[in-house]
N, C-alpha and C positions, 0 to 999 in steps of 0.2 A: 305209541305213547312216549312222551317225553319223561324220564327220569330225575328226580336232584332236580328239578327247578327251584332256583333261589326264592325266597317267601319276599314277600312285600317289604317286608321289617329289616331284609338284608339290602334292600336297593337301597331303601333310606339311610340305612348308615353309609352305603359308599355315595352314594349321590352329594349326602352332607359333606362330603371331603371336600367338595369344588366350590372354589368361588364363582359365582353366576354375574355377578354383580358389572363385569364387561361384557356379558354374552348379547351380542350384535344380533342373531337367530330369533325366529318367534314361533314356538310349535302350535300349527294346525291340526286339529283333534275332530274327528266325528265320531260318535256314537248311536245304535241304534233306539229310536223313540222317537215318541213326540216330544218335542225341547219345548217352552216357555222360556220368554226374557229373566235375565235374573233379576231378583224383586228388588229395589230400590232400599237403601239402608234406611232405618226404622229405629227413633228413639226408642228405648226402653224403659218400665220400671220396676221390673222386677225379674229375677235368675234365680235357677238352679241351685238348689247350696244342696251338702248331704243333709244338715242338721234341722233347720230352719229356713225357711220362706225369706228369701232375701230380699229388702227395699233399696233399689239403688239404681242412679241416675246412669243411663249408659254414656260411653263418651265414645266420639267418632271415629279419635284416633287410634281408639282401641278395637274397633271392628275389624275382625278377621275375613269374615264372608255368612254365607247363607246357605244351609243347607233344605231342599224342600221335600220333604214327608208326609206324613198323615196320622191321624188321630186312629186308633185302633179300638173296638169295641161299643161303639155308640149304639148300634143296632142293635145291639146284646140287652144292653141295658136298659134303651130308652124304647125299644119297638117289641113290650112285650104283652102278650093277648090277656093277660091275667092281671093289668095294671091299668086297661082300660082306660088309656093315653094319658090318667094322671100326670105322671113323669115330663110325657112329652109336653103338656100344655105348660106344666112349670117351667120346664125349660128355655119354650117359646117363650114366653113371657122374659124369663133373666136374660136371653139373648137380643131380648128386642127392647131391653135397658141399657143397655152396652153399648159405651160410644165408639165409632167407626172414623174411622183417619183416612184421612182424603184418597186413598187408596183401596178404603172398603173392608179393610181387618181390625180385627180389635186382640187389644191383648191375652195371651193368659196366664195363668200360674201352672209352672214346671214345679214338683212336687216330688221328694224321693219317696219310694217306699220299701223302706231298708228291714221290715218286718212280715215281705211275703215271701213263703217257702219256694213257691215255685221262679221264682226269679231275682234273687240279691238283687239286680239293676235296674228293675223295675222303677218306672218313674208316669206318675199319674198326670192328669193333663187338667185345670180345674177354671172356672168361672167365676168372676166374682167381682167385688166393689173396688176397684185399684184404687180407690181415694181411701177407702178405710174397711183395707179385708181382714177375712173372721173366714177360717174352714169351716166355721157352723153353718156364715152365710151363702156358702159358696155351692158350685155344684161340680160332682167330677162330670165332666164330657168321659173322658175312656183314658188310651196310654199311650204311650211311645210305641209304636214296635221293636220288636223284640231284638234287630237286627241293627236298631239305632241306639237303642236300652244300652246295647252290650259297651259301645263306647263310650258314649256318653253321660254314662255316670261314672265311671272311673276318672276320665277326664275332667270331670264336675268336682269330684271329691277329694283328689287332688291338689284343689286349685288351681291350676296350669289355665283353664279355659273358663269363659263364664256361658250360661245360656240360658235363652229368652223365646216367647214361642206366640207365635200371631195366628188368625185362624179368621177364614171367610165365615161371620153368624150363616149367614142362608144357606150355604154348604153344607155345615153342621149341622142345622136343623136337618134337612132334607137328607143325608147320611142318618140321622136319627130317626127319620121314618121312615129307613129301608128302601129312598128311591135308588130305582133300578140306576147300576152305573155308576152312583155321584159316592164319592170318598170324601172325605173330611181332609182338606189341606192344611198340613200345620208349616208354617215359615218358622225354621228354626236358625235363630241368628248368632252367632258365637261370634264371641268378644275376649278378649287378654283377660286371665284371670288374676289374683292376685299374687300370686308364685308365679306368672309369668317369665320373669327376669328371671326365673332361678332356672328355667327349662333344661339346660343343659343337664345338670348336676340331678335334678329330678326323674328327668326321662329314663328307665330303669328295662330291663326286659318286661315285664308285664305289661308298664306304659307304653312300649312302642307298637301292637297292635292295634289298641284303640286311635293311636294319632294317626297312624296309616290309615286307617279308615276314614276318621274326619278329613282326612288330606282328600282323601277318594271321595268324599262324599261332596265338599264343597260348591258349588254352582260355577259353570264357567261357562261360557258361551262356547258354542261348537259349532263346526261345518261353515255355511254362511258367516254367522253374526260373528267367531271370530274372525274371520274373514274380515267384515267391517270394524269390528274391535283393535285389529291391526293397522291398517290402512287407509279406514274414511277420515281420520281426525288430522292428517295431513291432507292441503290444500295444492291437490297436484292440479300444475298448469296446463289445462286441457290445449290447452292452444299450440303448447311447444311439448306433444306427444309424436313421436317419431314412426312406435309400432306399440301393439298388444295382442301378445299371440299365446295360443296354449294346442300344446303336444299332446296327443294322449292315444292309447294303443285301444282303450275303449270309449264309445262315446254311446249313451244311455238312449233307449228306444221315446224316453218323454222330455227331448230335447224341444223347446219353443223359443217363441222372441221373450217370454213371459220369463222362463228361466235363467237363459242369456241375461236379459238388462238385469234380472238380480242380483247375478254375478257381476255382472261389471259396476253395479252399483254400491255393491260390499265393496269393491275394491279404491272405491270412491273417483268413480266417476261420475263426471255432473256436464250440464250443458255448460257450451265454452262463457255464456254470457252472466254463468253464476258465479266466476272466479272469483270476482272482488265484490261479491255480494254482502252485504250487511243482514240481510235478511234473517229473522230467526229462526222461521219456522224450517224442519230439519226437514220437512217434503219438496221446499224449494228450490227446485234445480232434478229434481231428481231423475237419472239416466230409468225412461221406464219402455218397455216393449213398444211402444209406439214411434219412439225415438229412434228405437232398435230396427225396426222394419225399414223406417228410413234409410239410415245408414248406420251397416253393421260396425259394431264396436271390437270384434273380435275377430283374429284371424288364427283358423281351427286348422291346426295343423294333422295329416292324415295323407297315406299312401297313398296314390294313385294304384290302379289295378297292372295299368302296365309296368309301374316301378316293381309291383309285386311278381309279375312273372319272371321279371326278367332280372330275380332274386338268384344270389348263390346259393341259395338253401333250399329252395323250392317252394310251391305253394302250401302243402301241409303243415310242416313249420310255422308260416304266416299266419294259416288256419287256426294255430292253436295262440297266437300272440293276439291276434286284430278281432274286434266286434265293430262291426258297426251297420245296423238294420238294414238293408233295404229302403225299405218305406221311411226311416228320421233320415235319406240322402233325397227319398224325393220330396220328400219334404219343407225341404232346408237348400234343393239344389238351386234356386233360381235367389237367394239370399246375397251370394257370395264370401260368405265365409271359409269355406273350403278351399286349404292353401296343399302344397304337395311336400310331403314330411322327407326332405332330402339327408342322408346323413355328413355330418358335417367333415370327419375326416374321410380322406380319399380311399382309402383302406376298408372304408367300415361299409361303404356304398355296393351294394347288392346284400347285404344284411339288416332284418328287420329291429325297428329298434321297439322295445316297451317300456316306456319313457312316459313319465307326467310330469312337462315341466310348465311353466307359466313364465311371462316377464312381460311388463309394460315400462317401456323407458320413453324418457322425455331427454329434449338437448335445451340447454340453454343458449340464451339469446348472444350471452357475453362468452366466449374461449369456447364455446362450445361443447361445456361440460354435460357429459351423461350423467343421470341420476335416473331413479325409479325402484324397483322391485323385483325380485325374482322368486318364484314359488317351486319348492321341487318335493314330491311325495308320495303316495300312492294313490290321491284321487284322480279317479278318472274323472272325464269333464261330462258330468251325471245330476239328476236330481238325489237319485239313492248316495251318491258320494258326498256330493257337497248339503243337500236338504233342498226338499220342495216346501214354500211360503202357503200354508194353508189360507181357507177363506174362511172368514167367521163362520160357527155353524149357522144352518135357518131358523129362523125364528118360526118356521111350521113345524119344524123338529123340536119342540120343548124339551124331550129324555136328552138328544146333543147337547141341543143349547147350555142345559142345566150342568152336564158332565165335562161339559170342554170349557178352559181358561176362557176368562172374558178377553186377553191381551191375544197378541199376534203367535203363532205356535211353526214351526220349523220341526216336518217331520223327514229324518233323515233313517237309511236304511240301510249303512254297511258302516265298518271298524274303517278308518282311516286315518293315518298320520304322515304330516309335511313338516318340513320349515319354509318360512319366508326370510329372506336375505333384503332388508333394506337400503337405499343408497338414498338421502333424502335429499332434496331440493339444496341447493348453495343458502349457506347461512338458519338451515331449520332445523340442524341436527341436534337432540336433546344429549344425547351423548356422543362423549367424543369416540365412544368403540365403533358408534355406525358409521361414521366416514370410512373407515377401512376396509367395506365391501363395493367396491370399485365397480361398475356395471363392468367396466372393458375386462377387468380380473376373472369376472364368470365365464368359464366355455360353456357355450349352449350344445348337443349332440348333433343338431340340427344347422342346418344353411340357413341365416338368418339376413335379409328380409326373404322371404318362402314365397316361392313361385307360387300365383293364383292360379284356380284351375283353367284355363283353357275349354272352349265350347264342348270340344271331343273328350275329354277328359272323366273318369269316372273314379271313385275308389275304390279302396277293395274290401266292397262290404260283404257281408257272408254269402249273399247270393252269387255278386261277381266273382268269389274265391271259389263256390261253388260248380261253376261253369265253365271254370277256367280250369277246373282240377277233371272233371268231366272230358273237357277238351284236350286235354294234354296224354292222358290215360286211351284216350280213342286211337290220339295220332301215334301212340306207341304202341298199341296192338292191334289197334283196329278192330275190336272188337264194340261191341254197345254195353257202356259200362253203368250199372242201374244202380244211382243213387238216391233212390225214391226212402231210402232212409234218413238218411243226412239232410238232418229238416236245415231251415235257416229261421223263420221269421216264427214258426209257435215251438222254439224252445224256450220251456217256463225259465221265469226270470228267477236268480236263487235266493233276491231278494223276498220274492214268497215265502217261499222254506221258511227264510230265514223268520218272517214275521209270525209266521204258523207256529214257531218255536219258542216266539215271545212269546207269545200268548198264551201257551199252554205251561211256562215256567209262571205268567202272570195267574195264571187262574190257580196253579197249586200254590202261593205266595199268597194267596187270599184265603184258599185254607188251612196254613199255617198262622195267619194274621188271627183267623176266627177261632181256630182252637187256644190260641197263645191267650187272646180279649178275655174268652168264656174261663178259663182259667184262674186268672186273674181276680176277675170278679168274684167267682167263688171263692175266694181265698179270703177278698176284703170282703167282701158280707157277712164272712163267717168270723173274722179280727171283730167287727163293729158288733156284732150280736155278743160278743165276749168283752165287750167292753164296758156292754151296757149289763149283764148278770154281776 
């Protein structure tokens, strides 16, 4: 156990000491889940207030970001066997009045409820006429959860922040008749509030948890897309590419050309004949597995078996640093991608390195200036590190269908963080900070251009480390040494675990959502029957 960890609220104030505002770096972040695109900025007309139901135009330049959540308690209320779906046909009906924005959400009204005992933060989620609403005419769908309540309404009442809240009708309904699986999605969108400008002076010890949270909770792209976030909006010249190589001490057993051209497609690589394309549409050009079978884009740096025996440290050592399957070598062997991970100082050569680093450089035409990228962090070169590109679900699956985003989904499977070091193209650099990451300034750990493998050449995947440890153990005793324990290829991935773990934190988060809902509700039915004696 770790002791005295600093709290969230303490990074924030030393973090706020630094000016960022030159920082040349871009941090790469994965998290575990299924990610969705972040949702596209959405006029508003109406937020958050503590007192009152506020009418007000949002403005673009005051969007902060997008946090995405859910509607808590629909099922409670709307799916219940003594109401004889009353509720629900009402519902259907207001929901299917409700105009939908080219995206498919329709607004709602964010509502405090500063008069239920069980939760001061509590904030309802409501329905209604946005041309000329009436809480008479309206209907509550359910609330915030409790875990988003807690911020967001102090930061609402405050003023510091404003917020606004969108919702799929057909989700909602369908969440409202307890189909299995489907949750009620609420896009909640925060904007500058009116004490913005005062933040400094305002933000107080009680303020600074809730902001750490909104900070935490915000929408960013992860793994892949920021990948692409970073690097596709530069128009690198495929044509004057030198090398494109990545080091890594692990490389993932669902290694394909499928995931390859992802990667190199995040990184915005395109066919050489789309450089000067005009073209709009963003699928035009694009580097895809087909392309990649052709001719590989990547050069996958990785030990050779003989580098590895004839290690200062031995092959157990290596053992405990290197993965790489078996079967994703035979796989991938006849590709050419496998280069031989040489260490770059003379010193360092019979020592294993566990290095993830990345770099695609291009030379120019004119003095022959390098520029391009360099990635350095703890992804290894994986679907679980960086995300695998899911496929629509089937349309013979309706429960999928119904419960998974209609948009593209990137499910990733481990904590990971890099930076990228950019050197842009002569004359594209938006700030003058990025010119000072030099390609020639980076030391790579590695011999770079990397010897490709040779016909005899094998690496050293756990089976090769296997046999060679085998071998070496015999020639020392001469004995038969039985490693019929020392699996290689069916040790479970801890990506498992690790998802076995999501789930079972997801499924107790659902019965705290349903006791927090039922809660709730009892409290305002019991306010509304006291209102009316």
């Amino acid at each position: 156990m770790v002791n005295e960890v600093p709290s969230q609220a303490y990074w924030i104030n030393e973090i706020a000491k630094y000016d960022f505002e030159g920082a040349g770096g871009y941090l790469i972040v994965s998290l575990p889940g299924i990610h969705t695109r972040s949702p596209p900025y959405l006029e508003s007309n109406y937020f958050l207030s503590e007192k009152h139901i506020l009418h007000r135009k949002s403005a673009h330049r005051a969007f902060v970001g997008c946090v995405q959540t859910s509607v808590v308690g629909l099922s409670h209320r709307f799916h219940m066997p003594s109401d004889a779906g009353s509720q629900l046909r009402a519902l259907s009906a207001f929901l299917g009045k409700c105009r939908e924005n080219m995206h498919g959400t329709t607004e709602v009204i964010l509502k405090r409820n500063t008069n239920i005992p069980a939760d001061a933060n509590a904030v309802s989620v409501l329905v209604g006429d946005l041309d000329k609403f009436s809480e008479e005419g309206s209907v509550q769908l359910g609330f915030l959860p409790r875990e988003v309540a807690k911020w967001v309404a102090p930061l609402s009442d405050s003023g510091l922040f404003n917020f606004s809240g969108f919702i799929y009708p057909r989700e909602a309904l369908e969440a409202a008749f307890g189909v299995t699986n489907t949750k009620a999605q609420l896009l909640l969108y925060v904007s500058k509030g009116p004490e913005f400008s005062r933040i400094s002076g305002l933000i107080c010890g009680e303020l600074i948890p809730p902001l750490c949270s909104l900070i935490a909770s915000v929408k960013r792209c992860l793994g892949l897309w920021r990948l692409e976030e970073v690097l596709s909006n530069i128009k690198w010249p495929e044509t004057l590419e030198t090398d494109f190589i990545y080091s890594a001490s692990s490389i993932g057993t669902s290694i394909n050309p499928q995931f390859i051209a992802s990667f190199a497609s995040a990184t915005g690589k395109r066919l050489h004949q789309d450089f000067d394309s005009q073209e709009s549409d963003p699928e035009w050009g694009c580097w895809t597995a087909k392309h990649e079978l052709k001719k590989p884009s990547i050069s996958l740096l990785f030990p050779t078996i003989d580098r590895v025996k004839k290690g200062a440290c031995g092959i157990q050592l290596c053992r405990s640093l290197l993965s790489l399957p078996e079967k994703t070598w035979q796989r991938l062997r006849s590709t050419g991608l496998f280069h031989d991970a040489i260490p770059q100082q003379y010193a360092r050569i019979g020592h294993p390195m566990h290095v993830k680093v990345a770099q695609r450089r291009f030379k120019s035409q004119f003095g022959g200036h390098l520029f391009g990228w360099t990635y350095c962090g703890s992804h290894n070169f994986s679907p679980a590190a960086w995300g695998q590109l899911l496929s629509p679900p089937s349309k013979a699956n309706p429960t999928e269908a119904r419960s998974a985003s209609s948009g593209p989904r990137l499910h990733i499977c481990n904590y990971e963080l890099g930076i990228i070091l950019i050197s842009p193209p002569p004359g594209k650099s938006k700030h003058g900070s990025e010119s000072r990451h030099s390609m020639k300034a980076i030391a790579l750990p590695f011999v770079v251009p990397p010897p490709r493998y040779e016909g005899c050449d094998r690496p050293a995947t756990r089976l090769a480390m296997r046999e060679a440890a085998a071998e070496a153990c015999v020639l020392q005793s001469n004995d038969v040494v039985d490693l019929s324990d020392d699996t290689d290829e069916d040790v479970p991935d801890e990506d498992d675990e690790q998802e076995a773990e999501l789930s079972d934190c997801s499924q107790q988060g659902k019965e705290d959502e349903k006791i927090y809902a039922e809660t709730l509700w009892g409290q305002v039915d019991s306010s509304q029957i006291q209102k009316k004696d």
